[in-house]
N, C-alpha and C positions, 0 to 999 in steps of 0.2 A: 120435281121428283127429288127425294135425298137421295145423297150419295151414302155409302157406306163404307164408310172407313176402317179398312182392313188390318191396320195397323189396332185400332182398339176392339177389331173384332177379335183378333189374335190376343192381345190380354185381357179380353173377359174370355177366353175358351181357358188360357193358362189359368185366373183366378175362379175361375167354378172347378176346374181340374182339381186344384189347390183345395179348394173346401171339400170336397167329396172326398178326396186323398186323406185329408184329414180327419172327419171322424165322420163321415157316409156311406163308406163300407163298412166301418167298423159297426154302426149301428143297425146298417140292412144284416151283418152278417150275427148279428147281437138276438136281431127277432124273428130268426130263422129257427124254430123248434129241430134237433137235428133227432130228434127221436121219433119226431113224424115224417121225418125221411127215413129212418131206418126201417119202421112200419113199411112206412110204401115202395121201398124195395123188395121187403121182404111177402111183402102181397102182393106188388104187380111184375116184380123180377126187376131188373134193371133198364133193361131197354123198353120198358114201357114205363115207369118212370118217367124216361128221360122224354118219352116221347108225349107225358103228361106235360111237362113243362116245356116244351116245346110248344104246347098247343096254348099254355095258359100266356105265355111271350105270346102268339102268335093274335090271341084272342085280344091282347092290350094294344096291338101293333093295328090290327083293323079298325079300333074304335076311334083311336088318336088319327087315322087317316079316313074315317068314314065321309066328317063334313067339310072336306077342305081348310081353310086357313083358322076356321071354329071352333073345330073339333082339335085341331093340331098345335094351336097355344094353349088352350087348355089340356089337350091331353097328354101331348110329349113328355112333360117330367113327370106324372105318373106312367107312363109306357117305359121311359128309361128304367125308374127307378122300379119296375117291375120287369122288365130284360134284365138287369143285374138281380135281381133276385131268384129268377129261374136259371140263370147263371150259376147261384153261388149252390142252389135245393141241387142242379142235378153235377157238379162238383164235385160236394157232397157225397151224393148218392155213391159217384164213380169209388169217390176214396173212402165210404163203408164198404162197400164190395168187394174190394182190392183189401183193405186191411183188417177187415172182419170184426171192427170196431167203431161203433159212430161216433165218438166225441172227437173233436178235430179241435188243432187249437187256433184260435186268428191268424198266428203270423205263420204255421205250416199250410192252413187254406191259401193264404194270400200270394204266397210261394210259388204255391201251383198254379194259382189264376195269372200269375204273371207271366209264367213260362207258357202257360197255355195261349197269351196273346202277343209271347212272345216278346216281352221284355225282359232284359237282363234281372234275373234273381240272384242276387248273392247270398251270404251265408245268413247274414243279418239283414232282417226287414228294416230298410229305409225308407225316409220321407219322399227321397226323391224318385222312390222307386216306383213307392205310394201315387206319384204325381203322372209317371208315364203308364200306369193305367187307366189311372183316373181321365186322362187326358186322349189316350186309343178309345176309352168309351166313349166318349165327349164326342170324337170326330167318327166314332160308326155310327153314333146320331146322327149327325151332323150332315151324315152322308146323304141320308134318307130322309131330311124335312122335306128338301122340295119337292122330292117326285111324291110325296103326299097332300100336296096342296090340290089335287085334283081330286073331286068328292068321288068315289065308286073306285074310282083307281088305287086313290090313295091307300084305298080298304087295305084291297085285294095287294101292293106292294108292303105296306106296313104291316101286313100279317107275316106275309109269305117270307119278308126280308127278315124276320123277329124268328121266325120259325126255325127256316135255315141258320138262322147265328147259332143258335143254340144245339141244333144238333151238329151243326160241323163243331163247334167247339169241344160238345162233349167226346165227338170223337177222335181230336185231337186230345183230349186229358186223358182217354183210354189207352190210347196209344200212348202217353208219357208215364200210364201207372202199370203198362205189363200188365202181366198173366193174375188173376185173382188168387189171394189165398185161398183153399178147399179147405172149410172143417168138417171135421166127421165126428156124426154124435155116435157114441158109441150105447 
């Protein structure tokens, strides 16, 4: 049996943190249309929105844990890198809603995503700041491979764990963006 050596298990989590910090959010948040998010708030409301992408996390989280250890090496970096995307769509959504404007800019989105998991956001988007979310996502993965290596379990955990992320977060970013602006068409 190998051993797994924790010490270079710890820097490869720091160096995929490191790459993703680097230009992986920047590119998820790059091909995120933010006009067909303003659409779908303004067609499905906000909390159903949110509760879209909740399901669409939740729909990538079953697949990656449907066949056990099969499904779960092949699927996890697509399930992540689709959990950060319904992350960033219903985000988004919150701060169209709150500021009655869709166009957001990277480093005010990334601002909020930080505070929202609760890493220090200063005034200026840093690298290193860049790295401690990169590196929180890394390890709420991280959390959830192995209770997915069990085929039917995994499903049913990998959904339901994708699902819940996403709406406790979004209503954590609710509650840091306050009361919506009201416009009134006159």
């Amino acid at each position: 049996m190998k051993l797994i050596k924790f010490k270079k298990l710890g820097s490869d989590i720091k160096l995929q943190a490191t790459k993703l910090a680097d230009s992986g959010f920047k590119r998820i948040f790059d091909h995120i249309d933010q006009l067909k998010i303003k659409k779908g708030v303004d067609t499905l409301g906000l909390d159903k929105f949110i509760n879209q992408c909740a399901c669409m996390a939740a729909g990538s989280g079953a697949i990656s844990g449907s066949g056990g250890m099969i499904t779960l090496v092949a699927g996890t970096p697509i399930d992540f890198v689709n959990l950060i995307t319904q992350q960033f769509r219903a985000t988004m959504a919150i701060m169209y809603y709150n500021k009655g404007s869709y166009h957001i800019t990277y480093e005010e989105f990334m601002a909020l995503v930080a505070t929202s998991l609760k890493v220090e956001a200063g005034v200026a988007l840093s690298k290193t700041m860049m790295e401690g979310i990169a590196e929180k996502m890394l390890m709420i993965l991280g959390t959830r491979t192995a209770e997915r290596l069990v085929p039917v379990v995994g499903a049913v955990i990998g959904g339901t764990t994708n699902y819940l992320f996403i709406k406790r977060m979004a209503d954590q970013v609710k509650k840091m963006q306050g009361d919506p602006i009201v416009i009134q068409v006159s």
